[in-house]
C-alpha positions as CSV (number, residue, x, y, z in Angstrom):
1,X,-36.5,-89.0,69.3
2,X,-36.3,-85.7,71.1
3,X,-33.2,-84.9,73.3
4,X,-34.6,-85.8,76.7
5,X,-35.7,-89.0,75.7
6,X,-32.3,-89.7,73.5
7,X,-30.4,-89.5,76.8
8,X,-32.7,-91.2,79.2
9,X,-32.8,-93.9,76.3
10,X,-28.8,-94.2,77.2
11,X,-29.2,-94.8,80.9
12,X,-31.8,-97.1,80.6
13,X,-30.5,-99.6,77.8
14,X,-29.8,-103.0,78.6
15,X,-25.4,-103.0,79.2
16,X,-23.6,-106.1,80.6
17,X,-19.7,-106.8,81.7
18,X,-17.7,-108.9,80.0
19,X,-18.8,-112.9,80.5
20,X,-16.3,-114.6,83.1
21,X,-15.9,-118.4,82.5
22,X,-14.6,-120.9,84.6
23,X,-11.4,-121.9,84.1
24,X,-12.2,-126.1,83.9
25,X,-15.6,-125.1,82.7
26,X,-15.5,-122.8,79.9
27,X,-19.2,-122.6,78.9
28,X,-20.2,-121.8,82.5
29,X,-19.6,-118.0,82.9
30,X,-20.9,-114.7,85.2
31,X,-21.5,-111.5,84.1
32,X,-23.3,-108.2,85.7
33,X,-26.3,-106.5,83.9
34,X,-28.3,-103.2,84.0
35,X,-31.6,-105.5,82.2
36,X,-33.4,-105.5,85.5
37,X,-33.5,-101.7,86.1
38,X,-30.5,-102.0,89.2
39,X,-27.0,-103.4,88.3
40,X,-26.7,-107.6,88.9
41,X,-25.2,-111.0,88.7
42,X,-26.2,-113.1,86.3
43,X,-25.4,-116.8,85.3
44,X,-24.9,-117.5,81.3
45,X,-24.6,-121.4,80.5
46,X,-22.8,-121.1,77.0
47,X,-23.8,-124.6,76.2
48,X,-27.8,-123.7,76.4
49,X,-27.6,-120.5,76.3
50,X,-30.2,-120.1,79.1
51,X,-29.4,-117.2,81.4
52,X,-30.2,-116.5,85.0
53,X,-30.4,-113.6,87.4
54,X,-28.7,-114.1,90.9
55,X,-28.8,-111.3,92.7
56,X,-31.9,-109.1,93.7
57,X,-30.6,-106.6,96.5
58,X,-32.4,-103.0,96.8
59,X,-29.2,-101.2,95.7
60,X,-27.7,-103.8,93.0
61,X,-24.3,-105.9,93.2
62,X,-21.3,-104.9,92.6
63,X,-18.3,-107.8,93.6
64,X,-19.2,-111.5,92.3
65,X,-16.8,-114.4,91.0
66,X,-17.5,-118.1,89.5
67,X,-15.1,-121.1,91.3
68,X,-12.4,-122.6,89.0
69,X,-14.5,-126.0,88.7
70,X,-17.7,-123.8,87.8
71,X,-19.5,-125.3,90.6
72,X,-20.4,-122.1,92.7
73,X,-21.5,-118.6,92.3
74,X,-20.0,-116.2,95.1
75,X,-21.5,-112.7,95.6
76,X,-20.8,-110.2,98.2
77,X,-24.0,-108.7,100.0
78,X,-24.4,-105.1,101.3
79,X,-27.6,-104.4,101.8
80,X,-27.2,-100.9,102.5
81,X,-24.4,-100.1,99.4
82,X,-22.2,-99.1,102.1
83,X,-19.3,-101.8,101.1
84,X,-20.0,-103.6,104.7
85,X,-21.3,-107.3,104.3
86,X,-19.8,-110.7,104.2
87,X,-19.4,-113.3,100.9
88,X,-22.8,-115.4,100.0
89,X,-22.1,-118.2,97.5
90,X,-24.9,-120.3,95.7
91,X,-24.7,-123.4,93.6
92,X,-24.1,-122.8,89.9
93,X,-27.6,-124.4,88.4
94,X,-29.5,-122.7,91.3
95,X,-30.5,-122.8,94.9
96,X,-30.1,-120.9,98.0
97,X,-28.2,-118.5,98.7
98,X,-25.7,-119.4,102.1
99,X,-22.7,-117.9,104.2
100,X,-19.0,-118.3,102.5
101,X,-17.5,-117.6,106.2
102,X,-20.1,-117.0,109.1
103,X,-18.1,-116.8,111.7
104,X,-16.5,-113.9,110.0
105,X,-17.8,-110.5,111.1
106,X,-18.7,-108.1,107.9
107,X,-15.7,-106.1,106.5
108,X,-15.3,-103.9,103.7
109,X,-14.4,-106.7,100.5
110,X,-10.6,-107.1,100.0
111,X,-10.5,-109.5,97.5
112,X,-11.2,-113.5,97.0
113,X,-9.5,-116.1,95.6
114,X,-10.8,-119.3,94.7
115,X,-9.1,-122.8,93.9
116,X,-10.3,-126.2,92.5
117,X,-10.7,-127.8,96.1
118,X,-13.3,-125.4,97.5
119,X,-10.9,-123.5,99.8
120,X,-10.8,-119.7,99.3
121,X,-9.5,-117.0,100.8
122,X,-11.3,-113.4,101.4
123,X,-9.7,-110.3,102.5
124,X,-11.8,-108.1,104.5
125,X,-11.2,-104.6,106.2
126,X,-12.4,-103.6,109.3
127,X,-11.2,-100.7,111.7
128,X,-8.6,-102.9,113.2
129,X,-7.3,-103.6,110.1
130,X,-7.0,-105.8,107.3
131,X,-7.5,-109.7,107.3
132,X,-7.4,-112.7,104.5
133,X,-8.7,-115.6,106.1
134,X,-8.7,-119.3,104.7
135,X,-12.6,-121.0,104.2
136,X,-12.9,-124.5,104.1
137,X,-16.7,-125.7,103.0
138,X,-18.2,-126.6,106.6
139,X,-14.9,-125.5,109.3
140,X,-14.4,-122.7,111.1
141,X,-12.2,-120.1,108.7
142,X,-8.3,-119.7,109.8
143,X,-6.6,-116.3,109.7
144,X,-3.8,-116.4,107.3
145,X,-2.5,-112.7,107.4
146,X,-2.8,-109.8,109.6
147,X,-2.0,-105.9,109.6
148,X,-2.7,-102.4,110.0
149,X,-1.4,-101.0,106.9
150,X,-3.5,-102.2,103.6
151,X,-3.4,-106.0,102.4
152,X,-6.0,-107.7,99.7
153,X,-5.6,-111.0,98.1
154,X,-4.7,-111.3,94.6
155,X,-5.3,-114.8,93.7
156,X,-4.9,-118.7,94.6
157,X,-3.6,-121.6,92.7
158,X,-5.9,-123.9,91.3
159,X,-4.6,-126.7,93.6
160,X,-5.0,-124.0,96.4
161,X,-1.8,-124.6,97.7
162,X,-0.2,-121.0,97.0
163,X,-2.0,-118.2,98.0
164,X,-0.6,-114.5,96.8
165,X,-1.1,-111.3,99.3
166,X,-0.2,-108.0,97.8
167,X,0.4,-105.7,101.7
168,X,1.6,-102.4,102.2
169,X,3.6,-102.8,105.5
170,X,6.1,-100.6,104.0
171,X,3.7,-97.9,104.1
172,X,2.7,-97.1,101.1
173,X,-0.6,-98.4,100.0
174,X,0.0,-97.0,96.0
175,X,2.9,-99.2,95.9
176,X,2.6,-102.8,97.2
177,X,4.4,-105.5,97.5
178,X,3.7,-109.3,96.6
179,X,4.0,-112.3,98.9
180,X,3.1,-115.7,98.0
181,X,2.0,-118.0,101.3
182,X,1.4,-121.6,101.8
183,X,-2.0,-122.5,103.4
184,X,-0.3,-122.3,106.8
185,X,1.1,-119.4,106.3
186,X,4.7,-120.7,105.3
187,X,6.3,-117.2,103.1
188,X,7.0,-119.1,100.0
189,X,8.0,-116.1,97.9
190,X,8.2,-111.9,97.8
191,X,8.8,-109.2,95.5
192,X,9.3,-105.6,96.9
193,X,11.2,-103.4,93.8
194,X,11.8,-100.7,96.9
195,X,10.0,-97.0,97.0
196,X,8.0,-96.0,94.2
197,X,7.8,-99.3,92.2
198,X,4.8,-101.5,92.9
199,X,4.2,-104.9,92.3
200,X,0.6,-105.9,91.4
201,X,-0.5,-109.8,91.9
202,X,-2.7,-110.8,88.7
203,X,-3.4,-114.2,88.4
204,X,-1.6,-117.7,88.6
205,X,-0.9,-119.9,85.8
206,X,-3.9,-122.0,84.2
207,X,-2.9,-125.3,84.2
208,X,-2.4,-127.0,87.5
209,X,0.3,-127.8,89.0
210,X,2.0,-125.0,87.4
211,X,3.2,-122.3,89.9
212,X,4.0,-119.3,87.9
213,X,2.6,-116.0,88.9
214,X,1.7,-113.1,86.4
215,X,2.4,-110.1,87.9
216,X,2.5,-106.0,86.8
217,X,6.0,-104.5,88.3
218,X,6.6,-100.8,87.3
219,X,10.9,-100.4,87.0
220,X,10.6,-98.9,84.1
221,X,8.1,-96.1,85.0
222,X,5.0,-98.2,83.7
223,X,3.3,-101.0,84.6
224,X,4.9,-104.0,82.7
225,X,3.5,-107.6,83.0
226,X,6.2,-110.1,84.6
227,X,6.0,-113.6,85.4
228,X,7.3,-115.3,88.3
229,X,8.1,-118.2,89.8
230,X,8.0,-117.6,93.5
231,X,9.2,-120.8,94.7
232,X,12.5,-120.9,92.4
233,X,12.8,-117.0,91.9
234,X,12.6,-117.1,88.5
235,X,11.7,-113.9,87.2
236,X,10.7,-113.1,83.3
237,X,9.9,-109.4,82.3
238,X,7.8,-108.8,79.1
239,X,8.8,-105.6,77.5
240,X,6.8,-103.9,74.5
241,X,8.2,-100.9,72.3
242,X,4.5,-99.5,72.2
243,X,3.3,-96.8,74.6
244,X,1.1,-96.8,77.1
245,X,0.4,-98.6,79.9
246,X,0.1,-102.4,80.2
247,X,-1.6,-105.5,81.7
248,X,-1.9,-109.3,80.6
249,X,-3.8,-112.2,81.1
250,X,-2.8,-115.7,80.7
251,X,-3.6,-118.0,77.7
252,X,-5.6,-121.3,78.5
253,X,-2.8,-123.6,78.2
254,X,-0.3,-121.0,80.0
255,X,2.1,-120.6,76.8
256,X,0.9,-117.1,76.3
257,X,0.0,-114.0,77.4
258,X,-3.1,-111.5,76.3
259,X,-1.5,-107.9,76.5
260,X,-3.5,-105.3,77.2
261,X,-2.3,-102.1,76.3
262,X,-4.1,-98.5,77.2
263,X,-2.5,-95.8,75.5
264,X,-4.3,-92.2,74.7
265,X,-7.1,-93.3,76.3
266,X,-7.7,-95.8,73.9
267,X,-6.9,-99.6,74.1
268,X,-4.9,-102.3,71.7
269,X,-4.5,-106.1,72.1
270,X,-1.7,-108.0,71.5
271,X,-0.8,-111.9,71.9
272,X,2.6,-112.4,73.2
273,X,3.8,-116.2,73.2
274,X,6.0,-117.2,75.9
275,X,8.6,-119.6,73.7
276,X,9.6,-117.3,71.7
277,X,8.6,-113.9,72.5
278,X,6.9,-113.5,69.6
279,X,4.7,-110.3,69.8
280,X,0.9,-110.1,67.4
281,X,-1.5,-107.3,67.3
282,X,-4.8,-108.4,67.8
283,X,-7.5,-106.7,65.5
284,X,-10.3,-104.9,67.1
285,X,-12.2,-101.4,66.7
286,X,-11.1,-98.0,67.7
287,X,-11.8,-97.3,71.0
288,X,-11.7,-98.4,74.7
289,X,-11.3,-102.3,76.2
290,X,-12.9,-102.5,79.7
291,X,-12.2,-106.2,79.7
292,X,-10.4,-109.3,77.3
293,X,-9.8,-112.5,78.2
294,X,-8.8,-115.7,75.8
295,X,-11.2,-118.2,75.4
296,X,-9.8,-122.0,74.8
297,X,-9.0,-122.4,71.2
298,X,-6.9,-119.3,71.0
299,X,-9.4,-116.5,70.4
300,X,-10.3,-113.3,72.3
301,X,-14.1,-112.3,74.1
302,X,-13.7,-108.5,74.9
303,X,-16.2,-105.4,76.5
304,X,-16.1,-102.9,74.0
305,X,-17.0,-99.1,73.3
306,X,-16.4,-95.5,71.8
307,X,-17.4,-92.5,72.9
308,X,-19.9,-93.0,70.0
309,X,-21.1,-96.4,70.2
310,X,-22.5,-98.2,73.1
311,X,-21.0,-101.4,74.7
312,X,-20.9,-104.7,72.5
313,X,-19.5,-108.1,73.7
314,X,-16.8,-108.8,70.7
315,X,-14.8,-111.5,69.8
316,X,-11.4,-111.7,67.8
317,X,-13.0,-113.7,65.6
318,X,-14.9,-110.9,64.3
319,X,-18.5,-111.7,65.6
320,X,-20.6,-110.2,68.6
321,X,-20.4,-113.1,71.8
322,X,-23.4,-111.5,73.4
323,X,-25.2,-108.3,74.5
324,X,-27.8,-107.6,76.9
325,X,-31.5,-108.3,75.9
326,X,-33.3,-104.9,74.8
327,X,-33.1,-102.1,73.1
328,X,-29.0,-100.9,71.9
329,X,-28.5,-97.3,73.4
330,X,-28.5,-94.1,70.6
331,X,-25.5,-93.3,69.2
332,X,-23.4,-89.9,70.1
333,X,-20.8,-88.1,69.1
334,X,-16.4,-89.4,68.7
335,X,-14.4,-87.5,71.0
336,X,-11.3,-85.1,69.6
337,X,-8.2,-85.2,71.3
338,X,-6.0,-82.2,73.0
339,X,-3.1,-81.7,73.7
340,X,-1.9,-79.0,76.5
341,X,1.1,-77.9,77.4
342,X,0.8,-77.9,81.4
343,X,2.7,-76.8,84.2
344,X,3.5,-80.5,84.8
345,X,3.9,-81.5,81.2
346,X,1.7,-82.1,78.5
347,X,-1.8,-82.7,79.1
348,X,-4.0,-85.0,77.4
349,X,-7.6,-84.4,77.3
350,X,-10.9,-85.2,74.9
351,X,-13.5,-83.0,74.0
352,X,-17.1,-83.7,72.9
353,X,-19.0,-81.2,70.8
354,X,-22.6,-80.6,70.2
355,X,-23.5,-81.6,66.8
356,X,-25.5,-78.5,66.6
357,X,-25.5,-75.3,67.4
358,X,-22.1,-73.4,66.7
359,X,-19.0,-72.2,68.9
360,X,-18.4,-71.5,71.5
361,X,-20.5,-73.7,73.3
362,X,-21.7,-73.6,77.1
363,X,-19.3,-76.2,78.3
364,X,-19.1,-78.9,81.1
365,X,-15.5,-80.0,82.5
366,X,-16.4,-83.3,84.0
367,X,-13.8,-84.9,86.0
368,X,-12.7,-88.0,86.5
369,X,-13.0,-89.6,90.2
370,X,-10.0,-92.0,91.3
371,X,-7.5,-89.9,91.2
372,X,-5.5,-93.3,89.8
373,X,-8.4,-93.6,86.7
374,X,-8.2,-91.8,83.5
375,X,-11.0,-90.4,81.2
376,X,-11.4,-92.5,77.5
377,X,-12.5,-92.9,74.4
378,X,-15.7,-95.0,76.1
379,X,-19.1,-95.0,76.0
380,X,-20.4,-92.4,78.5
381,X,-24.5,-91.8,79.0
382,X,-23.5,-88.6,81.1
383,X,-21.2,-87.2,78.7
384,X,-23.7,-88.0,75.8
385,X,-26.8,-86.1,77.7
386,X,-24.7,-82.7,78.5
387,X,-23.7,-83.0,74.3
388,X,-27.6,-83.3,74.0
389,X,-28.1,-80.5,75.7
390,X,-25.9,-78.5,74.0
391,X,-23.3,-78.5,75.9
392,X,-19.2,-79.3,74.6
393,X,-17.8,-81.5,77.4
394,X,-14.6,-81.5,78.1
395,X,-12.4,-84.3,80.1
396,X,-9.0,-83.9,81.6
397,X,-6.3,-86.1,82.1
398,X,-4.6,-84.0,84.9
399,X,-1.6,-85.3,86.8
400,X,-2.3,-88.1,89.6
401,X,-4.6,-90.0,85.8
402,X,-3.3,-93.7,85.5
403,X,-2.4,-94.6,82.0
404,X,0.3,-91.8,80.9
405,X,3.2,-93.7,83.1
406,X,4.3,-93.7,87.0
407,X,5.7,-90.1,87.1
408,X,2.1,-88.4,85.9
409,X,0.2,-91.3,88.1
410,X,2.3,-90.4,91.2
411,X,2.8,-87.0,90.7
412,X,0.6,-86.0,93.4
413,X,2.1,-87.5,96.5
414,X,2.0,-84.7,99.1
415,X,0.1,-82.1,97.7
416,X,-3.4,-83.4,96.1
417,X,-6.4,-81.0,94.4
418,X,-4.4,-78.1,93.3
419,X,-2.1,-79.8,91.1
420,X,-5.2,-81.4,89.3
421,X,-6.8,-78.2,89.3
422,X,-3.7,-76.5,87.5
423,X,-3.9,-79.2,84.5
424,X,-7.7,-78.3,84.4
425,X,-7.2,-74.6,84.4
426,X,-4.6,-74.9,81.8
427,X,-7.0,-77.2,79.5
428,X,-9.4,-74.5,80.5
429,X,-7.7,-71.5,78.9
430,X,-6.5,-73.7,75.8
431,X,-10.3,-74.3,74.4
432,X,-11.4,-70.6,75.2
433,X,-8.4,-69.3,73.2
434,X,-9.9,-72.2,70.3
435,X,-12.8,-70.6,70.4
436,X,-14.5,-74.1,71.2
437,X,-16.3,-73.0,75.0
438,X,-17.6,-69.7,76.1
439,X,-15.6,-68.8,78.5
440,X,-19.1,-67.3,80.8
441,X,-20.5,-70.5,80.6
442,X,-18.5,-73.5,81.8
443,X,-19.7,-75.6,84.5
444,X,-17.1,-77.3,87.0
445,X,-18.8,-81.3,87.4
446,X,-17.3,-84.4,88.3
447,X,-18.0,-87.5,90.6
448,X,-16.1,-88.9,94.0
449,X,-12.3,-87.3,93.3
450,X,-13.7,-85.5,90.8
451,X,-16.3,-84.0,92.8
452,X,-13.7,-83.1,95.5
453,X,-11.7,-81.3,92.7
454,X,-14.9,-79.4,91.6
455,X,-15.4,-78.2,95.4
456,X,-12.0,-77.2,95.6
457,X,-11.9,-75.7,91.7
458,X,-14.8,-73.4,93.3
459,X,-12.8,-72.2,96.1
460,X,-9.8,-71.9,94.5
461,X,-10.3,-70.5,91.6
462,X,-14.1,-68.7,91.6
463,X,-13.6,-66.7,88.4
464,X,-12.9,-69.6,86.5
465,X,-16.4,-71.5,86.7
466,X,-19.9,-70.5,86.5
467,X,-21.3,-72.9,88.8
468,X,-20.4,-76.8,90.1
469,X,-21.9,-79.9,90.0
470,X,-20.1,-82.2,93.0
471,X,-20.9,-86.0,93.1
472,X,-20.2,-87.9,96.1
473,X,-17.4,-85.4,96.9
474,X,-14.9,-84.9,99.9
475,X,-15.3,-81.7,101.2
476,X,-13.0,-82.3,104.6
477,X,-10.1,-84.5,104.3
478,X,-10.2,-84.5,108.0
479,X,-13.3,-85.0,108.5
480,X,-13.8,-87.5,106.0
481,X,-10.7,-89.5,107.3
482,X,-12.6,-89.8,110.7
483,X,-15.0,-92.3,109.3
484,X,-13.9,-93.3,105.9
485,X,-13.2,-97.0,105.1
486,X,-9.3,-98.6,106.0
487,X,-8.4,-98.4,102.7
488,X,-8.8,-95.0,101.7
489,X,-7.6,-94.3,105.4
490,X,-4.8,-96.4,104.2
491,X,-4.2,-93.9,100.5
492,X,-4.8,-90.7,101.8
493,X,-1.7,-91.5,104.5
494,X,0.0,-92.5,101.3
495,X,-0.6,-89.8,99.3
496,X,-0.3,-87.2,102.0
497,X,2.5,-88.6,104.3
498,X,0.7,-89.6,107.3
499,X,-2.6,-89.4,109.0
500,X,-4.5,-85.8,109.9
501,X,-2.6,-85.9,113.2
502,X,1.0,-86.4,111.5
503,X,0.4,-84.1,108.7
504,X,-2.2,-81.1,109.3
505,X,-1.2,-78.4,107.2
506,X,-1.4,-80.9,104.2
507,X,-4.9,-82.5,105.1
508,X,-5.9,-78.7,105.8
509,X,-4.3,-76.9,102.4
510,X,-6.1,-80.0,99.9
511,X,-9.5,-79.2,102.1
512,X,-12.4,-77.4,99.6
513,X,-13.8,-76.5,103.3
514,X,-11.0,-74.4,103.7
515,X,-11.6,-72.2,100.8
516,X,-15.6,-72.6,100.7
517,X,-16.0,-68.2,101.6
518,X,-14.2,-67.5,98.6
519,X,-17.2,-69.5,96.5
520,X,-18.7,-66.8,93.8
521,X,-21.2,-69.4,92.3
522,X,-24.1,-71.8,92.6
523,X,-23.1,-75.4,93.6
524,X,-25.3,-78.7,93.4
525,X,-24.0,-81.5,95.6
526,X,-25.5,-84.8,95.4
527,X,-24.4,-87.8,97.9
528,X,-25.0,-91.4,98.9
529,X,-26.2,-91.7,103.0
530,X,-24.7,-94.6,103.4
531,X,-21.5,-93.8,101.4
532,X,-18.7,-95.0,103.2
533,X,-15.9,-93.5,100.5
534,X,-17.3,-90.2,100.6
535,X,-18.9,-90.0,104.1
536,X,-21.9,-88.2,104.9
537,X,-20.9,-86.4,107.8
538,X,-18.1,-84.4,106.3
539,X,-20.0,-83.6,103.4
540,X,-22.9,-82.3,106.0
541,X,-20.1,-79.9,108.0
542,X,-19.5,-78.6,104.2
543,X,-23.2,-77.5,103.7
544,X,-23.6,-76.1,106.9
545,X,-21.0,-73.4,106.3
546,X,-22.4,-72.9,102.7
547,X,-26.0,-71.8,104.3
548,X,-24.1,-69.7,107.1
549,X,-22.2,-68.0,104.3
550,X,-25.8,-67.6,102.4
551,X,-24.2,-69.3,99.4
552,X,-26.4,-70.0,96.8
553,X,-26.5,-74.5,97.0
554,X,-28.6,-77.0,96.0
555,X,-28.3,-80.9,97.6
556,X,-30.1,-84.3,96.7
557,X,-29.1,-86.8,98.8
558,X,-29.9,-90.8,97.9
559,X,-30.4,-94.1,99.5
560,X,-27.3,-95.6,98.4
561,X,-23.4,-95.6,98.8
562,X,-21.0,-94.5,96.5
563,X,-22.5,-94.1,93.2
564,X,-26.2,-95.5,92.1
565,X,-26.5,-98.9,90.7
566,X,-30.1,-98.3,90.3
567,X,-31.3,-97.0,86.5
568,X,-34.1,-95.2,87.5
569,X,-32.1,-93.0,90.5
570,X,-29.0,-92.5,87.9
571,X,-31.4,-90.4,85.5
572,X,-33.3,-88.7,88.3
573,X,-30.0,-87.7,89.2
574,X,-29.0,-86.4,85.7
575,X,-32.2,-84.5,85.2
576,X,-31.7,-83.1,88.6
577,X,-27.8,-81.9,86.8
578,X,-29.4,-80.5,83.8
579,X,-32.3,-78.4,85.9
580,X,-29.5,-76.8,87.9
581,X,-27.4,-75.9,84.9
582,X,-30.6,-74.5,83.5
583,X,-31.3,-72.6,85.9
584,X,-28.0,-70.6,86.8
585,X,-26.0,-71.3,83.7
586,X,-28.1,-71.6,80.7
587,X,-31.2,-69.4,80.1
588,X,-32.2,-71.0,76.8
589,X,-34.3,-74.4,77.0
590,X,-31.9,-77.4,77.1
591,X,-32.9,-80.8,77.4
């Protein structure tokens, strides 16, 4: 298989999400697929094994959930991939497709939580706000909370008596607080741990009638699981010796927990058993866990990958569950990891080289989006086309990455894009001085924050990079804040200390536009027109005062919001990357 087609073969094999169950009917589960050519929901009765597609809209599907009693499907539509729609719900073993709320006016999904007795509650923002409202099958919806600042349901209990709200009227949208309601909205229950220290709703306990709350707090500068009990107060923290950064899921018959633990940008299992606090590593491969939850009966179903094998549905037990029909992606090359000394602290990145060809490589430094995500050692069809290509590709870790504790995650707050961009040069000048990239050669990439970061990095520090590749980025923080969605409205006053009008020097400083005359190379830009995370209009004020400065750009713009969830426009996109790079960076063919 030659190089073009090895990569394309990536994008356009069959992947799937971790199977969701429902919690009284196990062998009635939901999953999202790739197999139709645009990203899914999909229906998978365990007990026939018949699948079913759900879903068909022109940009694919990205929120969906399964009722406790496995009864009902619920999907949220946007036609347009712009986040803006209201909750469609459709019966289990097929039918149509009808309004979850429709007297609710389309928001931007907060979150929905579902309980045994049909009632739900959804969360939407809208520019006056944010909203959770309680449905009841057939009545009007009631409006349970209210506010400015940023709110999103977590979860119900299964009797749908307790409903738990994590809100941010203290401000800060990064940290939030937990309150646990009654259906009329009766404060049963909250948890605020003060500045800094979130506290992160997960899920209630699985057996009803039981009114524990599992929940992620971060006093110890991590995020730890805790369980609650918000109508007595009990509180029960579960502390592990391990590293890394942690998250849980409940057992079926709520006498356990499922630890999930991401350290080094890999992930490791562990059963912890609520009597007795006994603690049991789970075996599974080496690399990264995008999902695990237990099944009844004790054992584990998990999404799993390396940087060298594509995604599998595993079990604990040992066997594959399930994988999408078609043919398995090609293989690519393990990641090595670095280690940096920064001007932060140490920096943890991974590097992908060619297997091919000898150093130093032409090199891509493809950054993360987020900027509370963190590269890993996953699958990754991008990464594996530029190592195709020739190209080593290096990820960084830089300060504001989840998964290295709250100091590196929060690191960030009032000054954003420069700190990144000093972990990134220093990562930068650690594989020159290797000998591992050529130093003429490296291109600056990366998608949403990360494309902001490669605007910026070409502003900020020209002699560094020899062109950029910016994905749905920010280019005016201003701008952008104008008509961006609440929530990120809600962040960016989080991270920077107020709004454009409170702090404009801040907004102004993090800005790429600000530095775009100092720009010395090419740039691509590709965006979504209906992006609402990364809006189109700031983006267009960007390229403007690229063609008045006659700097040399390229631009592809797509019908879609943030990101493609179509195949087809995902490699159009990629071969539109590796085209660029061939022409300004790399003279010799490539694929």
């Amino acid at each position: 298989m030659k190089a073009e087609e090895r990569w394309q073969a990536r994008f356009r094999a069959p992947s799937m999400t971790l199977p969701v169950w429902a919690r009284q009917a196990p062998n009635r589960a939901l999953y999202r697929s790739n197999a139709s050519g645009t990203w899914e929901i999909y229906a998978w009765d365990r007990t026939t094994g018949v699948t079913r597609q759900i879903t068909t809209q022109p940009h694919g599907t990205r929120h969906a959930a399964l009722d406790p009693t496995g009864q009902w499907i619920y999907w949220f539509a946007d036609t347009e991939s712009d986040d803006l729609g209201i909750w469609m719900r459709q019966r289990f073993t097929g039918g149509p497709d009808e309004p979850v709320a429709p007297d609710l006016e389309p928001g931007q999904p907060g979150g929905l939580a579902l309980s045994t007795t049909g009632v739900a509650a959804v969360s939407l923002a809208r520019s006056s706000g944010f909203t959770t409202h309680l449905v009841r099958p057939g009545e009007p919806s009631h409006l349970l909370y209210e506010h400015t600042e940023a709110a999103w349901v977590s979860d119900m209990s299964l009797d749908g008596e307790l409903i738990a709200i994590n809100h941010s009227e203290h401000g800060d949208y990064r940290h939030p607080a937990l309150r646990v309601v009654k259906q009329c909205g009766e404060v049963v229950g909250e948890l605020y741990d003060g500045p800094g220290k979130g506290v992160i709703g997960l899920r209630f306990a699985p057996t009803p009638g039981d009114r524990r709350l599992l929940t992620l707090h971060e006093r110890r500068q991590r995020h730890e699981p805790l369980v609650w009990d918000p109508k007595t107060g009990e509180q029960r923290e579960i502390w592990l010796r391990d590293p890394g950064e942690l998250t849980a899921e409940w057992y079926d018959d709520g006498r356990a927990l499922l630890i999930i633990r991401d350290d080094r940008a890999r992930t490791y299992l562990h059963r912890y058993d609520l009597a007795g606090g006994g603690l049991t590593l789970i075996d599974t491969p080496h690399g990264v866990i995008d999902e695990a939850r237990p099944r009844p009966g004790g054992h584990v179903e998990y999404a799993w990958s390396s940087a060298s094998r594509p995604p599998v549905i595993r079990s604990s037990t040992g066997h594959v569950v399930m994988n999408a029909i078609g043919p398995a992606a090609p293989t690519s090359v393990p990641v090595e990891d670095l280690d940096v000394a920064g001007p932060g602290g140490r920096i943890h990145a991974l590097v992908s080289r060619p297997e091919t060809g000898s150093a130093p490589f032409p090199a891509v430094f493809f950054l993360h989006g987020g900027p509370n995500l963190h590269d890993a050692d996953a699958f990754n069809p991008e990464v594996a086309a530029w190592v195709d290509a020739g190209f080593a590709v290096v990820r960084v870790n830089y300060r504001g990455s989840t998964g290295y504790g709250s100091a590196w995650r929060d690191a960030l707050r009032g000054e954003i894009g420069h700190l990144e961009l000093a972990d990134v040069a220093a990562v930068r000048e650690r594989v020159v001085a290797q000998g591992i990239v050529d130093p003429d050669r490296i291109v600056l990439s990366g998608t949403s924050w990360g494309g902001y970061l490669t605007l910026l990095g070409l502003g900020v520090q020209p002699k560094l990079w020899a062109a950029g590749i910016a994905a749905a980025p920010i280019a005016c923080h201003e701008t952008s804040y104008e008509d961006e969605v609440e929530g990120l409205r809600a962040y960016k006053r989080s991270l920077l200390g107020g709004s454009p009008a409170e702090q404009p020097d801040r907004y102004r400083a993090s800005s790429p536009i600000t530095y775009v005359e100092r720009i010395e190379r090419p740039v691509l830009i590709l965006a979504g027109i209906n992006d609402c995370r990364s809006p189109l209009r700031q983006l267009e004020k960007y390229v403007d005062r690229l063609a008045e400065l006659g700097h040399e750009h390229e631009v592809h713009y797509y019908d879609a919001g943030r990101g493609a969830l179509v195949v087809s426009e995902r490699i159009d996109q990629m071969g539109i990357k590796l085209n660029f790079t061939r022409k300004h960076v790399v003279t010799t063919d490539i694929a």
